[in-house]
N, C-alpha and C positions, 0 to 999 in steps of 0.2 A: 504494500500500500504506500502512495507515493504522500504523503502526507499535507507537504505544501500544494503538490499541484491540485488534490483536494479543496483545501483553503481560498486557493487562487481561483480555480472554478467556482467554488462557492461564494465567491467575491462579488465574482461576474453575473451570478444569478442573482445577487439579492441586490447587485446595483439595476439589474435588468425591468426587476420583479418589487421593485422598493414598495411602493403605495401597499401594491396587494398585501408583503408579508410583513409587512408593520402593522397597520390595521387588523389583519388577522391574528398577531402576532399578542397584540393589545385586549381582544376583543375575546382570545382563546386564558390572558390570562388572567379579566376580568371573572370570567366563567370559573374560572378555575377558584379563583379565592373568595368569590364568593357561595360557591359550594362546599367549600373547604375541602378541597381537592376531591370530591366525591365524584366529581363527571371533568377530572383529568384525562382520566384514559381512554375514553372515544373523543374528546377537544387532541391532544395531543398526538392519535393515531390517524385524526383526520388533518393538523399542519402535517404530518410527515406526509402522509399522500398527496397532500397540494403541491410540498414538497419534490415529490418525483414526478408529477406531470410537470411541473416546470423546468425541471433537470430532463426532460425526455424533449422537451420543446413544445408542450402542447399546452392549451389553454388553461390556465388558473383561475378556478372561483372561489369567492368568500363563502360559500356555502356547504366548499368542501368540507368545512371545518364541523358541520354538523350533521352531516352526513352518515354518521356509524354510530348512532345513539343504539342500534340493534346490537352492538357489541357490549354495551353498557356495563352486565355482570360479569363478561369473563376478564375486562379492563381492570374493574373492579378489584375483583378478588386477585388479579396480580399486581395491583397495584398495594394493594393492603400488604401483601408477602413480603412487598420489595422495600415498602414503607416501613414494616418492622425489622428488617434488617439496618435502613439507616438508622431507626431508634438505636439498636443496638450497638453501631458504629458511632453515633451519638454521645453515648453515654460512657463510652468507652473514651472517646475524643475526651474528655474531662481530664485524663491524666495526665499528666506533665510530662512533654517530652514524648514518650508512649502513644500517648493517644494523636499527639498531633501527628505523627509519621505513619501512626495506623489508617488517619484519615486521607492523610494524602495517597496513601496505597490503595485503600477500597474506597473513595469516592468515585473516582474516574470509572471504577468496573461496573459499581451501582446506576450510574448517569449513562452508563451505554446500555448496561442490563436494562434497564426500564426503556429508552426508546426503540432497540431490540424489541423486546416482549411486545413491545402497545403494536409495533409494525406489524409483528406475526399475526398476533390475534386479530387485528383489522382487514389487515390485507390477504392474509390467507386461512382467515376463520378457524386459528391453531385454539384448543381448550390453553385455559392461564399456566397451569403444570408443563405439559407441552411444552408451549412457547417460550416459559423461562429456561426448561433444559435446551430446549433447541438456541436460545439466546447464549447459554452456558458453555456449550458448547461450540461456537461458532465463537465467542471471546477468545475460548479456550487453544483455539488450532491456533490463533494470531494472538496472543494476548499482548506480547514485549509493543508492536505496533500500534493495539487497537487499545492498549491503556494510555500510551502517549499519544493517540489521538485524542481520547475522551479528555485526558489533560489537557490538550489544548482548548477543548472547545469550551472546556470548563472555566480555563481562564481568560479567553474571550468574555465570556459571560460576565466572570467578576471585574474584569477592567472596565467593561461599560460601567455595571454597578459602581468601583468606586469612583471614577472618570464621568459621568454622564447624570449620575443619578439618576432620577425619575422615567430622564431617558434612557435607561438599559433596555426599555423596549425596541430602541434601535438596532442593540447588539447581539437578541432572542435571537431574529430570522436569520444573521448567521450562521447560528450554532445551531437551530431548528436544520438551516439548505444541508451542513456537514453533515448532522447526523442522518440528513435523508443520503445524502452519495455514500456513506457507510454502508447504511442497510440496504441500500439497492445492490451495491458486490456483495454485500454479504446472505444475502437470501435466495439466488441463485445457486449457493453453492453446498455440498452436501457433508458436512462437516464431520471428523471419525468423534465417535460417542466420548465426553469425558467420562472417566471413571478411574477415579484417583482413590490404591488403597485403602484399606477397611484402616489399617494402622496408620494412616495419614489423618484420613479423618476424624480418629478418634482422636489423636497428638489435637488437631487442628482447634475441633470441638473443645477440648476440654481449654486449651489454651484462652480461645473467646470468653468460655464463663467464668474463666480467672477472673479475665481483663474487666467483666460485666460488674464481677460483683465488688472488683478495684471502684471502678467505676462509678458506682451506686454508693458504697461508704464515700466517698468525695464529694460525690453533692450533698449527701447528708449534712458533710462537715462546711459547707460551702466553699469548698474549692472553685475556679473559674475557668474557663479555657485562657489562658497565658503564652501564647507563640509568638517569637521575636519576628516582626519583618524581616531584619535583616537577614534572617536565617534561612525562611521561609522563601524568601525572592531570590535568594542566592541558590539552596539547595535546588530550587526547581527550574532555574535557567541552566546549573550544571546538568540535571537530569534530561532535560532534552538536548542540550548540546550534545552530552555523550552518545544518547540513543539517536538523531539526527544526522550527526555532522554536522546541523546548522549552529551559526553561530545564535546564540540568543540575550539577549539583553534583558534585563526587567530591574528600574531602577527603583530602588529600595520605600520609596513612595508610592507608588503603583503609574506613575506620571508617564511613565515611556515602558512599551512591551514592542519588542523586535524577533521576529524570528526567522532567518532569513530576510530574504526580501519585503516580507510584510512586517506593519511595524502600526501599532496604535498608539495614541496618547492623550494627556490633554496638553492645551493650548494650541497655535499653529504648528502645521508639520513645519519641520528645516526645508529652509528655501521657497516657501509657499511663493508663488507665481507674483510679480512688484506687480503686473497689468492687474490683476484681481482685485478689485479694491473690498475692502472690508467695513460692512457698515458702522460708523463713529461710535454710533450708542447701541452696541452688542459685545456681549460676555464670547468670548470664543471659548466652550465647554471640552471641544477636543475633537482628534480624527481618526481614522481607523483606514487602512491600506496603504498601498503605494510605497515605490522604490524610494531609496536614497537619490537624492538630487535627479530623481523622475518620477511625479506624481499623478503619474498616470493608475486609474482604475483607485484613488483616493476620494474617500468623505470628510469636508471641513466642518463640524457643526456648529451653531454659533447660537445666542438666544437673545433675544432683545425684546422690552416692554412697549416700544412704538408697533404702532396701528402697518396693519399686513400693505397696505396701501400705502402709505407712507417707504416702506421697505424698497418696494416691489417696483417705484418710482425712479427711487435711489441708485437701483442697479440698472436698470434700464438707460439712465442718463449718464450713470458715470462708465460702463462695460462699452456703451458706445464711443465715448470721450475717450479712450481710454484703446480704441480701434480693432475693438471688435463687434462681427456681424451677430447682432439679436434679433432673435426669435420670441417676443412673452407669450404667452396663455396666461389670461385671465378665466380661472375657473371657477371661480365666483369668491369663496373663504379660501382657497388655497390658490396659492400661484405661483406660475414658474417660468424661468426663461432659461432656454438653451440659447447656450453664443459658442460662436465658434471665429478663430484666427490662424491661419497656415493649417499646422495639422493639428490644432489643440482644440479641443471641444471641451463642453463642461454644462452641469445643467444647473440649473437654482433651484430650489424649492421653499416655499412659505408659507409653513403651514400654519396658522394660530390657535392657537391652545385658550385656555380660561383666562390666564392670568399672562401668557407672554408669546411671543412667535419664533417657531423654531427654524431658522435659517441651515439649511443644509447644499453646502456646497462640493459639487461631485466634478473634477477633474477624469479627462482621458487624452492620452496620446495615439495618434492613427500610428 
């Protein structure tokens, strides 16, 4: 599994596919928290399908998303399996040192296990038991890869979260499109059965309910989760440098994540484009993609409390001044203008929110 070219494809589809998988992205995790994860597992089995018809090239709807409410119980019930298992990685995470190295080894299996599982049972009507061994198994033939993918996508996710805030709904459909091109190789293929010794599992078993009931006395005593950044951002850019070969970066604040050629952050990217102008009264929140000193297939986001009209004015006048050919749409509450110069094209988007408008600025090089 080619891991960046993954990323880099999935790049391309969520800048392709923006509107639809943010909205749905938003709308699926609306549902989600306000059922308290109860009607996760057909919301989340239906982005993954949106998911692969737009990686297939075919038409995406917001409907898909509610489309496999017939899978309901057996989402359900592997949801709750997989959910007590994070309890139990949870509780265990409370220990000092221990737990945080515990988490960071089964989070990533758990976060692939569950979009695994939801794929199976939706799209090929697998019972919940099923689907997770079939999930297990399919980890299992690839794990050193498919745990350093779920790593990555995982820290996608929390670099939105702490880079973006509110808006990490931006950085979901990412990690949503990867984990669709995961499971689309991987459900294809016919995986050799895991079955790992009786005296493994027992070692393995009894080892977790040490750790469970470590665990459990430490909350009692109010223990807290206690992880160094520095330790944390360090040990986990060595861990995919090693297993990559890519170089990775992750600077101790969460402010810059590099990994090869893609790179997130907040503030502007290095060398952001002098023709681009940037609007006076907006917060630049941060960006996600694009090369070193080539910002090509790059997101600028930016947020500002002036009227989408007002914005949308701004760029239009100054992208022209400035000598390049625009394009606006005015679509009524959002608005957007493609401009393009020599071979650099780029689109705006203006979207306004309750309290502010979120400016998102999408560079590409022909």
């Amino acid at each position: 599994m080619d891991i960046i070219k993954n990323i880099k494809q999935g790049f391309q589809i969520y800048l392709k596919n923006f509107g639809l998988l943010v909205l749905a992205s938003a709308i699926a995790g609306v549902i989600t928290l306000v059922s308290f994860g109860v009607l996760a597992g057909p919301i989340i089995g239906g982005l993954l399908l949106l998911g692969l018809k737009l990686i297939h090239g075919e038409k995406g709807e917001l409907k898909e998303i509610f489309a496999h409410f017939d899978q309901f119980l057996p989402t359900l019930v592997a949801t709750l399996i997989l959910w007590a298992a994070s309890l139990v990685f949870y509780i265990i995470g409370i220990i000092p040192l221990i737990g945080w190295i515990t988490n960071l080894v089964v989070s990533p299996v758990l976060f692939m296990l569950y979009f695994l599982t939801n794929g199976f049972i939706v799209e090929q009507k697998m019972e919940p038991i099923q689907a997770i061994k079939r999930s297990i198994d399919c980890f299992a033939a690839e794990w050193l890869q498919l745990w350093l993918y779920s790593l990555v996508m995982l820290i996608i996710g929390g670099i939105g979260s702490i880079i973006f805030g509110v808006g990490v709904v931006l950085t979901i459909p990412l990690g949503l499109i990867g984990m669709a091109l995961v499971y689309q190789e991987l459900a294809v293929k016919e995986p050799t059965p895991f079955k790992p010794e009786k005296q493994t599992l027992l070692k393995v078993g009894t080892t977790l309910a040490l750790l469970l009931v470590i665990g459990v006395v430490f909350i009692m005593f109010g223990f807290g989760r206690k992880s160094s950044p520095t330790r944390s951002t360090g040990l986990t850019s060595k861990i995919i440098s090693g297993i990559t070969g890519q170089k990775v970066e992750i600077d101790q604040k969460g402010g810059r994540f590099k990994i090869g050629d893609l790179s997130f952050g907040s503030g502007l990217p290095e060398d952001f484009p002098k023709d681009i102008p940037i609007y006076p009264r907006a917060e630049v929140d941060g960006f996600m993609g694009g090369k070193d000193n080539d910002l090509s297939g790059s997101t600028t986001i930016l947020t500002s409390k002036d009227s989408a009209a007002k914005i949308y004015e701004y760029y239009i006048n100054n992208l022209e001044a400035k000598g390049w050919s625009v394009s606006p749409q005015d679509l009524g509450e959002m608005k957007m203008i493609s401009f393009q110069k020599d071979k650099r094209s780029g689109l705006i988007t203006i979207n306004p929110q309750e309290s502010q408008c979120d400016i998102l600025i999408g560079l590409t090089n022909e």
